[in-house]
C-alpha positions as a Markdown table, in Angstrom:
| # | Residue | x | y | z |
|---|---|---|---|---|
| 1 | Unk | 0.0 | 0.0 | 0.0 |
| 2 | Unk | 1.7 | 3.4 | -1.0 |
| 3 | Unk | 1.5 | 6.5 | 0.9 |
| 4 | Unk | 0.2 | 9.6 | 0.0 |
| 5 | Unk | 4.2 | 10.8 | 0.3 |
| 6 | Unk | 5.0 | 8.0 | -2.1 |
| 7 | Unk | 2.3 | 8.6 | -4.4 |
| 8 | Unk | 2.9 | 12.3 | -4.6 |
| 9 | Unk | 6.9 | 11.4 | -5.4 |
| 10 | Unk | 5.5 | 8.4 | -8.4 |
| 11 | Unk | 3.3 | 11.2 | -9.5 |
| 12 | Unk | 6.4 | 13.3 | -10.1 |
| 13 | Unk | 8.2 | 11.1 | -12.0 |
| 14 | Unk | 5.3 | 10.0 | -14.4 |
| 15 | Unk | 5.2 | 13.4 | -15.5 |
| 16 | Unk | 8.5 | 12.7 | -17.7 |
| 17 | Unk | 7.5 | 9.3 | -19.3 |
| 18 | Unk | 5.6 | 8.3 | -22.2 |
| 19 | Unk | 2.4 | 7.0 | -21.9 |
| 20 | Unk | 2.9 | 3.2 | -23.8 |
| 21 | Unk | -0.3 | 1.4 | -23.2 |
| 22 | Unk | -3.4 | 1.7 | -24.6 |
| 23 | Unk | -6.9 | 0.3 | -24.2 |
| 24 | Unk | -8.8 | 0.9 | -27.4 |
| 25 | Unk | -12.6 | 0.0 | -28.6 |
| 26 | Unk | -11.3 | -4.1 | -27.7 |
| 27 | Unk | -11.2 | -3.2 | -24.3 |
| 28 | Unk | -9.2 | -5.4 | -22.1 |
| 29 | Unk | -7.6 | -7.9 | -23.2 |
| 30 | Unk | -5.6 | -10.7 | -21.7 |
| 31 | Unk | -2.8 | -9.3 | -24.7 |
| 32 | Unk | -3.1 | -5.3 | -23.0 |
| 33 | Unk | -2.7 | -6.9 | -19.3 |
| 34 | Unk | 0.5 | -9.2 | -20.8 |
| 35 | Unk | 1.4 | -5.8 | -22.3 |
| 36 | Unk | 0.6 | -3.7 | -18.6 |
| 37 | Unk | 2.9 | -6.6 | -16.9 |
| 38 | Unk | 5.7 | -7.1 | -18.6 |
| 39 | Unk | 5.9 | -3.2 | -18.6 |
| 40 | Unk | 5.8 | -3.0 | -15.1 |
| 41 | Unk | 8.7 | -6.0 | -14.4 |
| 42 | Unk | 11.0 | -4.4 | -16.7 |
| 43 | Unk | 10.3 | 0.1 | -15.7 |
| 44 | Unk | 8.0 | -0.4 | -12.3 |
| 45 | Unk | 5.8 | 2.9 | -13.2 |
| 46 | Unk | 3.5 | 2.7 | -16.6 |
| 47 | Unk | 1.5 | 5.5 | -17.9 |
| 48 | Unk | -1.4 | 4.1 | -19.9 |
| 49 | Unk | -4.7 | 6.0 | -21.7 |
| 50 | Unk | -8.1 | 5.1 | -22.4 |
| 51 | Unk | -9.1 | 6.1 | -25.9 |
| 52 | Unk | -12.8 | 7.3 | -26.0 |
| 53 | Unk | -13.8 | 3.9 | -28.6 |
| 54 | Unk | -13.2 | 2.0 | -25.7 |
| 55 | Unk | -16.3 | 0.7 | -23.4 |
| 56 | Unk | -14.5 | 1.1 | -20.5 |
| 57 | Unk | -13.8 | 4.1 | -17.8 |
| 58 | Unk | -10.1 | 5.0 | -17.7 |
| 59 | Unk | -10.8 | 4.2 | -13.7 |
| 60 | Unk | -12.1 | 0.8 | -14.5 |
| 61 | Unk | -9.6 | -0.1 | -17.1 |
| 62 | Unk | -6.7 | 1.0 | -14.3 |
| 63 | Unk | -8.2 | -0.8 | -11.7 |
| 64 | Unk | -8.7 | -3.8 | -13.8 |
| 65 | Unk | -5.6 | -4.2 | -14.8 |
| 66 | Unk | -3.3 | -3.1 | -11.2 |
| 67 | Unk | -6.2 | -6.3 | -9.7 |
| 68 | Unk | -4.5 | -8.4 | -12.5 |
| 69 | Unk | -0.8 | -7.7 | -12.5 |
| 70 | Unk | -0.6 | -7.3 | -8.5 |
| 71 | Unk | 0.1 | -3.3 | -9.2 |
| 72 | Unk | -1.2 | 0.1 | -7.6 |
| 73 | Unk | -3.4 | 3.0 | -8.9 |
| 74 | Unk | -1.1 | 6.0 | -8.9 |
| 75 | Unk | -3.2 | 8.5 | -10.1 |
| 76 | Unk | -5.6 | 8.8 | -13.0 |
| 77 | Unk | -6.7 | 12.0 | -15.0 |
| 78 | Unk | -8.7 | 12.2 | -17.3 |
| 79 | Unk | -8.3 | 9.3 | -20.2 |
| 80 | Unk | -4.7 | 8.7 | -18.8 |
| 81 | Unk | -3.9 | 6.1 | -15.7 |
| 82 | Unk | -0.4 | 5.9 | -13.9 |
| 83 | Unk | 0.0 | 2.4 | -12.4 |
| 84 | Unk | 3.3 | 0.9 | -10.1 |
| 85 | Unk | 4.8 | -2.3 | -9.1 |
| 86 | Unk | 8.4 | -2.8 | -7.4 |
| 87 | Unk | 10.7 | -5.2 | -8.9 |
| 88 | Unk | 11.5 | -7.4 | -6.2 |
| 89 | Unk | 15.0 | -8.3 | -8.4 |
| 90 | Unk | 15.6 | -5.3 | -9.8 |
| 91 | Unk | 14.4 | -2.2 | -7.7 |
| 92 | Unk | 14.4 | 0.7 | -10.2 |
| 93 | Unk | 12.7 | 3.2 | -8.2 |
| 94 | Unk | 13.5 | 3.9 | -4.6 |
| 95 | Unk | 10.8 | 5.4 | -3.1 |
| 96 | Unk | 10.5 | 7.6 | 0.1 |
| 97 | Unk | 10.2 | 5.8 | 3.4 |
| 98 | Unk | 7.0 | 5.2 | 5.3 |
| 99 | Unk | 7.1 | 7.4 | 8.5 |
| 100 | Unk | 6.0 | 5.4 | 11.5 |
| 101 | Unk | 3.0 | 7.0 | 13.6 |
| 102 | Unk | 4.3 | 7.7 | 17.0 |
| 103 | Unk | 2.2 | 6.5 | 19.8 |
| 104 | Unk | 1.3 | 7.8 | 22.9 |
C-alpha cells in the first residue's frame, strides 16, 4: 500500500514518461494486461490512456488491470492512468520511506 508521500513522489516522475499502453474500442484484453505486466517488471511505473472507442472508464480499465498484474493506482486523470509495481530483483525506483506514527 503506498503512501500519500509515495504517491505524490511516483506522481512526479510519471510526469516525464511516455504513456505506452493503450486500451482501445477491444477493451481489455488478456494481450493489453500481458502488455501492462511485462511493462511494469522491466520500468515499475507505466503511464497508460483510455481512448474514447473503448467501453470502458479509464478508472475501471486501471483498476482492472493493477487487480491483474498485483500493481497500484497511482493517479488517474482524465483518459490517462499511472499504475506501479516494485521489482522485487531489480528495484528501479526507490521510493521515500513510510514514516512510523508515534504513539502515545
Amino acid at each position: 500500500m503506498l503512501t500519500s508521500k509515495q504517491r505524490a513522489f511516483l506522481r512526479s516522475l510519471a510526469m516525464n514518461i511516455d504513456t505506452i499502453l493503450m486500451v482501445g474500442k477491444g477493451g481489455m484484453s488478456s494481450q493489453i494486461i500481458k502488455q501492462a505486466d511485462d511493462a511494469l517488471k522491466a520500468r515499475e511505473l507505466i503511464k497508460g490512456k483510455v481512448l474514447e472507442t473503448a467501453d470502458i472508464s479509464p478508472r475501471e480499465a486501471a483498476e482492472t488491470i493493477a487487480l491483474e498484474t498485483f500493481s497500484e493506482v497511482v493517479q488517474v486523470i482524465g483518459s490517462k492512468f499511472v499504475l506501479y509495481r516494485r521489482n522485487p530483483e531489480e528495484p528501479k525506483i526507490e521510493l521515500p520511506k513510510a514514516r512510523k506514527t508515534a504513539r502515545k
